[in-house]
One Martini backbone bead per residue (centre of mass of N, CA, C, O) as a GRO file, in nm:
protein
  106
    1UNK     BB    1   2.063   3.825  -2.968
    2UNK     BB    2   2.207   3.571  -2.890
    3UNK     BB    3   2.090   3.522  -2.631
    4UNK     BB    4   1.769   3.487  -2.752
    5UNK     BB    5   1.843   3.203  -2.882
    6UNK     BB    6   1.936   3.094  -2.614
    7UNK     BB    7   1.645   3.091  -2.497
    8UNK     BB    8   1.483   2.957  -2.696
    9UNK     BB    9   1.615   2.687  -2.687
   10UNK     BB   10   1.568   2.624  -2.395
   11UNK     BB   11   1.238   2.672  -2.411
   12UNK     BB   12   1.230   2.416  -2.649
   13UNK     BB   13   1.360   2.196  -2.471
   14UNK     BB   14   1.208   2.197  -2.217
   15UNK     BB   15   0.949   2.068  -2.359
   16UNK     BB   16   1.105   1.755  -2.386
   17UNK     BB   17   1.122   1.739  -2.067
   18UNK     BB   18   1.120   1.465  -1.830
   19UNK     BB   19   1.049   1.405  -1.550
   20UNK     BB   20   1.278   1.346  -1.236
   21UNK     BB   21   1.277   1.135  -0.994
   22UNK     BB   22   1.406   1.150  -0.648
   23UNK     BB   23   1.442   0.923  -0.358
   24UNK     BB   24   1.374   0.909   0.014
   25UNK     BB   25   1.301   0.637   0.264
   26UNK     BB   26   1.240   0.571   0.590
   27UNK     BB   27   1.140   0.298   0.755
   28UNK     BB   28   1.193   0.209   0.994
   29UNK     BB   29   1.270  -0.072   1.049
   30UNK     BB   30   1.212  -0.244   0.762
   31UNK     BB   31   1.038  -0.567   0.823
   32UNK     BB   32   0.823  -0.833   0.828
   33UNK     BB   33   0.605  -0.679   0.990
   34UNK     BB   34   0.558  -0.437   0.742
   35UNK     BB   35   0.525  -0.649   0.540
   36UNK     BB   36   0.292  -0.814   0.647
   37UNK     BB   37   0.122  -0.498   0.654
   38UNK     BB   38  -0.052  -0.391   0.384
   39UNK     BB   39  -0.078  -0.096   0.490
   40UNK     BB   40   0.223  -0.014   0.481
   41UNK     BB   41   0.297  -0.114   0.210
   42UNK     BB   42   0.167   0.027   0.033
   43UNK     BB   43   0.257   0.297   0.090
   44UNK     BB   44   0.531   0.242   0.015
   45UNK     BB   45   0.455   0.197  -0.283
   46UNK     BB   46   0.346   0.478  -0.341
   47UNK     BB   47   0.622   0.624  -0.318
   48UNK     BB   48   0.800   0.441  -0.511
   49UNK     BB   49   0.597   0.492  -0.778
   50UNK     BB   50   0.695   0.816  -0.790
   51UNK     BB   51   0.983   0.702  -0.850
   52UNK     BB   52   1.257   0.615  -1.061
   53UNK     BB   53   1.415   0.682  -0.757
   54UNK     BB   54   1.506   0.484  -0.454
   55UNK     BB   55   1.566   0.537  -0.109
   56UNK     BB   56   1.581   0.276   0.126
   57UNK     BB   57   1.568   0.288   0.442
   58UNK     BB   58   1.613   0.064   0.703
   59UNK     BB   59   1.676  -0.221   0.606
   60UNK     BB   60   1.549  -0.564   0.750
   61UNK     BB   61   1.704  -0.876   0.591
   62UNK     BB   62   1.823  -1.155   0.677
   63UNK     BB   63   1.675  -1.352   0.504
   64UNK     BB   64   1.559  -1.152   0.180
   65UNK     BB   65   1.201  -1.122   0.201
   66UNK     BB   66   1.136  -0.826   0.189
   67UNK     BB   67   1.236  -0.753  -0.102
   68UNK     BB   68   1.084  -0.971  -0.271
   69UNK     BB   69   0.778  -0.867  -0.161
   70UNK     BB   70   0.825  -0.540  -0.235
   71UNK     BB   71   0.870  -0.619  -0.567
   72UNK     BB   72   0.616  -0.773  -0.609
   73UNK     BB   73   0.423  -0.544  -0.516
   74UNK     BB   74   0.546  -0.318  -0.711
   75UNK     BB   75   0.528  -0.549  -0.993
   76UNK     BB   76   0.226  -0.599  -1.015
   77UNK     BB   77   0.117  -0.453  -1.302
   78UNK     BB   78   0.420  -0.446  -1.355
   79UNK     BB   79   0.753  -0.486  -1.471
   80UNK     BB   80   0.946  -0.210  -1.374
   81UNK     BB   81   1.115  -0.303  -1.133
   82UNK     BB   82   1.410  -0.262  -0.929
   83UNK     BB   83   1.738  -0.395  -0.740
   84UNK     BB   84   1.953  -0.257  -0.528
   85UNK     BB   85   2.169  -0.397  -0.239
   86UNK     BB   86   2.345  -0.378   0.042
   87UNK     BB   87   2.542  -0.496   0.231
   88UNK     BB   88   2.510  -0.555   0.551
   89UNK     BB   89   2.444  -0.331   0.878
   90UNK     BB   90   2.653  -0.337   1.170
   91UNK     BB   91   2.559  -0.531   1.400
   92UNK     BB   92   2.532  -0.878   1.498
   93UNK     BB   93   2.250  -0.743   1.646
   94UNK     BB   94   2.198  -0.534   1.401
   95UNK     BB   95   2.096  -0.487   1.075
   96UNK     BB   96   2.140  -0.308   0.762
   97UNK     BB   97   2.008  -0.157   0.466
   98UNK     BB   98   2.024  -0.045   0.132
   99UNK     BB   99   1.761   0.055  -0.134
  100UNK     BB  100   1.787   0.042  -0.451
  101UNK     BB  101   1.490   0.174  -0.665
  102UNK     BB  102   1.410   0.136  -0.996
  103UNK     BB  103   1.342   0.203  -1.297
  104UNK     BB  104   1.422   0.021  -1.619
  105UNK     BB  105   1.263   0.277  -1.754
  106UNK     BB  106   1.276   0.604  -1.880
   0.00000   0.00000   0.00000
């Protein structure tokens, strides 16, 4: 009898509870170029939105304007996403970064 309490419990705690999606994506050199086309942007920008958390890899953004620009067309229907990114990683000819995007409200 005690086990079916705890089963009926759990099974209206879980309709309670709103799903979290977590996501990593590989950019392959993620950079000013593919920044610059609309078309790989807005990709990157609908697999981000699908995600609570998302981690982005390889990110090259020596300048700072990647994730900036990226941040702007992902925050643009409402200001909901933040960014948090790695110091630059790798050898003085080519750096990458990782960078966690998250929703501000969950």
């Amino acid at each position: 009898m005690f086990g079916f309490f705890h089963l009926l419990t759990l099974c209206t705690l879980g309709s309670y509870v709103t799903p979290f999606r977590i996501c990593a994506f590989n950019g392959q050199h993620f950079g000013e170029k593919k920044v610059a086309n609309d078309e790989i942007l807005n990709v990157v920008v609908k697999i981000v939105q699908r995600c609570d958390i998302c981690l982005l890899q390889e990110v090259h953004d020596p300048k700072g304007t990647v994730v900036s620009k990226l941040m702007s067309v992902l925050n643009r229907p409402k200001d909901e996403f933040l960014a948090v990114s790695s110091p630059p990683l790798g050898r003085k000819s080519y750096t990458e970064q990782y960078v966690f995007i998250y929703k501000s409200v969950l």
